[in-house]
C-alpha positions in Angstrom: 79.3 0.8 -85.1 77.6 3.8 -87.0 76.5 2.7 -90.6 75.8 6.0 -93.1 74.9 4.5 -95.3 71.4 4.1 -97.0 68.9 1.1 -96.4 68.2 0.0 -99.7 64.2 0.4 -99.6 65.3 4.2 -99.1 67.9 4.1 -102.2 64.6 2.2 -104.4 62.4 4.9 -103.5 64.9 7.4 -104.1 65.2 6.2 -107.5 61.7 6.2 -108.1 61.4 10.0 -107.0 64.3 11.2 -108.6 62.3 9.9 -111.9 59.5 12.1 -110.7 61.7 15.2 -110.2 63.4 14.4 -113.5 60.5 13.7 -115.8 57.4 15.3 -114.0 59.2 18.8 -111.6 61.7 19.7 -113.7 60.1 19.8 -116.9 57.4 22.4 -115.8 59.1 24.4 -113.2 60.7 27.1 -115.2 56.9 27.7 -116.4 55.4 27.3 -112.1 57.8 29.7 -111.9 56.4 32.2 -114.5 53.0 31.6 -113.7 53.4 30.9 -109.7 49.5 31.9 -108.4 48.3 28.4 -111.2 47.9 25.3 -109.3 50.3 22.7 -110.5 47.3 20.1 -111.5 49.2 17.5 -113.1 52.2 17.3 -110.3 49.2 17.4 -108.1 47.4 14.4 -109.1 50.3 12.1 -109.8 52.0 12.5 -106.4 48.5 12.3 -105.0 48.1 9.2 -107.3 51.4 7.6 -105.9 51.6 9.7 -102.6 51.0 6.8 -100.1 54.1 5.2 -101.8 56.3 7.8 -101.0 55.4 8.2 -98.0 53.1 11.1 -98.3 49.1 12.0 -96.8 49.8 11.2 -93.5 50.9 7.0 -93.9 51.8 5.7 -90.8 54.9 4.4 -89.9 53.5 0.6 -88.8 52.0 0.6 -92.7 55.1 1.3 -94.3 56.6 -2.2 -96.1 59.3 -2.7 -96.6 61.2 -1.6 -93.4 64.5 -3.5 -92.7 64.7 -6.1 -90.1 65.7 -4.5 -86.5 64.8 -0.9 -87.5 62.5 1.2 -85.9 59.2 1.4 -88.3 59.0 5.3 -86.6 62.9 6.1 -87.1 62.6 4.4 -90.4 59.5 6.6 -91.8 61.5 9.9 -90.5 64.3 9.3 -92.4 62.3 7.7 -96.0 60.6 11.3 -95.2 63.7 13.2 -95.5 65.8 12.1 -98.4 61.8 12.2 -100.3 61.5 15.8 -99.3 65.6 16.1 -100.5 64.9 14.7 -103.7 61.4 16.3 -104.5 63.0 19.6 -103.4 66.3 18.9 -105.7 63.5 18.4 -108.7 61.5 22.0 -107.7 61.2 23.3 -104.3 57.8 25.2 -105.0 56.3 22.1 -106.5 57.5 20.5 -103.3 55.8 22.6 -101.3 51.8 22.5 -103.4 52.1 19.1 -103.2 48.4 17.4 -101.0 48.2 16.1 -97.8 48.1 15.8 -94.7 51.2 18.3 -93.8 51.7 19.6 -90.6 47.9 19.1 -89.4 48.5 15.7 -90.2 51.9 15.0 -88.6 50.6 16.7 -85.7 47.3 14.1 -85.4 49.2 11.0 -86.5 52.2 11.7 -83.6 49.9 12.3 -80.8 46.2 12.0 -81.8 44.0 8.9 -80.2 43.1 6.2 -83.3 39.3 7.9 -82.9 41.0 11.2 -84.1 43.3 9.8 -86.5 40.8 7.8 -88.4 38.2 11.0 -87.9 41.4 13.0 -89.6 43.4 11.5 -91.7 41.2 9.1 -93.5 40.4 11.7 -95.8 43.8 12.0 -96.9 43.5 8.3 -98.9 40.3 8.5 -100.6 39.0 10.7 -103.2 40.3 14.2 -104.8 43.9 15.8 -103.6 43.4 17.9 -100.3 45.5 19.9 -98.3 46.1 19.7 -94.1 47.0 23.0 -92.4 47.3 23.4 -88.8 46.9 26.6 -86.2 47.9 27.6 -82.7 45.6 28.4 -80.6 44.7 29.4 -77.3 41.8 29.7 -75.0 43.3 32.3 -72.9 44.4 36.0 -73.4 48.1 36.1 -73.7 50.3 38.9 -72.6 51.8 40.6 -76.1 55.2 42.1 -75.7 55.0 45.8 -76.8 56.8 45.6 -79.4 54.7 43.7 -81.0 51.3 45.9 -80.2 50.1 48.0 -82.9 50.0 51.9 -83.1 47.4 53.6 -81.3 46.5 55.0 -84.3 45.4 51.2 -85.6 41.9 50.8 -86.4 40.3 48.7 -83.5 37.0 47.8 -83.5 35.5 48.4 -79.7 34.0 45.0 -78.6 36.4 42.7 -80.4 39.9 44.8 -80.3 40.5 43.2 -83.3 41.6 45.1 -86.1 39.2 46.7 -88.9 39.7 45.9 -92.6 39.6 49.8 -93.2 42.6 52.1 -94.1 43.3 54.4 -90.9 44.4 57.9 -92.6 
């Protein structure tokens, strides 16, 4: 039988972030809002304080406690994951979104990177000063670019690169 409803290490650390949204988001958002190129400092250093206990900067899912009996520690972190990013989101999307860590870069290592990489990686994500993870696609080989996605002829190219120029074509 499907159960819907919440394991109750989820609904605890619900609680626990809807205090965060309540007492720490929603307090200064109207004013991130006003002043939106500041970095959110103080949001920034307490979820980076607490971070591994929501979940955040790249924890794995075998270092998670609390995990009910018979669940999947994997399934388990996905779904702690979601109903955080719900709640931090209901507090103030934007702050949601500056908050450090290991983000997509770090999802990306921690699913399919060898323990070398993640320790190489993601270590840095629980020690020190907040930081931020990106990732970016690459590839090694030219790919064919539909034309409608070319620029004008008239686009500034430089002639060994074919990249464009940072100068205004007339």
């Amino acid at each position: 039988m499907i159960e819907f409803k919440k394991p109750e290490t989820i609904e605890q650390q619900m609680e626990q972030l809807k205090k965060v949204a309540v007492k720490v988001m929603r307090p200064v958002s109207r004013y991130y809002d006003d002043h939106e190129h500041e970095r959110p400092t103080d949001y920034v250093n307490i979820m980076w304080k607490g971070g591994t206990n929501a979940g955040f900067r790249g924890l794995p899912a075998s270092k998670l406690e609390n995990v009910p009996e018979g669940e999947d520690p994997n399934s388990f972190s996905n779904l702690l994951m979601m109903h955080a990013i719900e709640m931090l989101s209901w507090g103030d999307c934007g702050l949601y979104l500056s908050t450090a860590g290991g983000g997509l870069g770090g999802a990306a290592i921690q699913a399919v990177g060898t323990p070398e990489q993640k320790k190489r990686f993601l270590a840095r994500f629980s020690e020190g000063d907040p930081k931020w993870g990106a990732m970016a696609m690459t590839n090694r080989r030219p790919v064919a670019i539909p034309p409608g996605l070319l620029p004008p002829p008239s686009c500034p190219r430089t002639a060994k690169s074919g990249f464009l120029t940072a100068k205004k074509s007339s």
